[in-house]
Each structure stands twice: as structure tokens, then as C-alpha cells.
C-alpha positions in Angstrom: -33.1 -37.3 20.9 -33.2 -34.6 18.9 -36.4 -33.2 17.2 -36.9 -31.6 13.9 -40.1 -29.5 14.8 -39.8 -26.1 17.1 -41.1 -26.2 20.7 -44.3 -25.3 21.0 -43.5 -23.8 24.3 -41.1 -21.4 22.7 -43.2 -21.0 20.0 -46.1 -19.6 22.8 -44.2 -17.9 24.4 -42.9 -15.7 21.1 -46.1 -15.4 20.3 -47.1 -13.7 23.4 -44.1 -11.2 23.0 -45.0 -10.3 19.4 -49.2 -9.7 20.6 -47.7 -8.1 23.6 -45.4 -5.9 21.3 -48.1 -5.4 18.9 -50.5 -3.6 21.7 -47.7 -1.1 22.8 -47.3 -0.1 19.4 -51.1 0.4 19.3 -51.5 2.2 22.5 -50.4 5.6 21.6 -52.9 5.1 18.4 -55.6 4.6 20.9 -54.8 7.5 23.4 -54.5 9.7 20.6 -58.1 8.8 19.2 -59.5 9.5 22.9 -57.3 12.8 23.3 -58.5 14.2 20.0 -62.3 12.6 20.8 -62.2 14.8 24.1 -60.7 17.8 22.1 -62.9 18.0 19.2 -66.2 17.1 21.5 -65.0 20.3 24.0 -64.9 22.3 20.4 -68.2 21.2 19.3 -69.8 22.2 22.7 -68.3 25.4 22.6 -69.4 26.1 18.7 -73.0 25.0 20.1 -73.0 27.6 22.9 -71.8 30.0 20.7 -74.7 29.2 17.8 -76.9 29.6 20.4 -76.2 32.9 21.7 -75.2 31.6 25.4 -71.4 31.9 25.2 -70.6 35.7 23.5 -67.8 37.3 22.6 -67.2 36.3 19.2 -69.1 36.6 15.4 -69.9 33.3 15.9 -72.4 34.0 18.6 -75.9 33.9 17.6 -75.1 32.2 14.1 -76.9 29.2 13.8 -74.8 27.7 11.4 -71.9 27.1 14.3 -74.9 25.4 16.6 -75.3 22.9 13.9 -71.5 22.8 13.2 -70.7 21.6 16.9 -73.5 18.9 16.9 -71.7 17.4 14.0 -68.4 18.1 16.1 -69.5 16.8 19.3 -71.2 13.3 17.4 -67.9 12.7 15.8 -65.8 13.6 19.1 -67.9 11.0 20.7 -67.3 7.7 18.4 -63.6 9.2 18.5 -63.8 8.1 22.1 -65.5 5.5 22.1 -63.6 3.8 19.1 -60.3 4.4 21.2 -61.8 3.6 24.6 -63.3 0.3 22.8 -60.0 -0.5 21.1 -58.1 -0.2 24.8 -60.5 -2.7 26.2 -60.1 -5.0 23.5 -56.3 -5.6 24.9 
């Protein structure tokens, strides 16, 4: 006989192709929040060494401000990685 409702088997299974869908669209999202976590973090560490007078070379060296400014950079480097390596684990 015939039913009027939709399997619920298909219906499953459809579902699991649209999630499964939905996380390859968001994986390049999430690789690009690590990549630019890493990036900015390196940045910040560099700006701290510089403030600090321990990496020379450049007018930056010895300026406090640029310590201060990579803390800020390294903090927010580091929830960019952990809110894209937090997301990926979520899958």
C-alpha cells in the first residue's frame, strides 16, 4: 500500500547529507580562524620582543608601547585558535 507520509529512513539519511554538507562548508571557516590565530599570535610575540629590547633592528625596539601591543596580539591570536580548534572538535 501506498503511504502519504515520507520515509523516515530517507528522511535520516538527507539529513545526514545536509549536516555533513553543512561542516564542509564550515571547515575552511574554521582553518582560517586557526591559520590567522597562529599568524597574529607569531606577530604579537615578535612586537613583545621588540618592546622589550630583545629582538633589534627596527624603531620598534625598546618602545614599550609595541610590548603591550603584542600582549593584546598574542591574547587575541590565542582565542582565535582556540575558537577554530573548538569549533573543529565540535564536528
Amino acid at each position: 500500500s501506498e503511504h502519504g507520509g515520507s520515509n523516515p529512513r530517507i528522511h535520516g539519511t538527507e539529513l545526514r547529507e545536509t549536516e555533513a554538507n553543512a561542516i564542509r562548508e564550515l571547515w575552511p571557516v574554521r582553518k582560517r580562524l586557526t591559520v590567522a590565530g597562529v599568524m597574529i599570535t607569531l606577530l604579537g610575540a615578535v612586537w613583545i620582543l621588540q618592546g622589550v629590547n630583545v629582538l633589534g633592528g627596527s624603531p620598534m625596539t625598546g618602545d614599550p608601547f609595541w610590548a603591550q601591543a603584542g600582549v593584546v596580539c598574542v591574547l587575541v591570536g590565542l582565542i582565535l585558535v582556540y575558537i577554530g580548534e573548538r569549533s573543529s572538535v565540535r564536528m
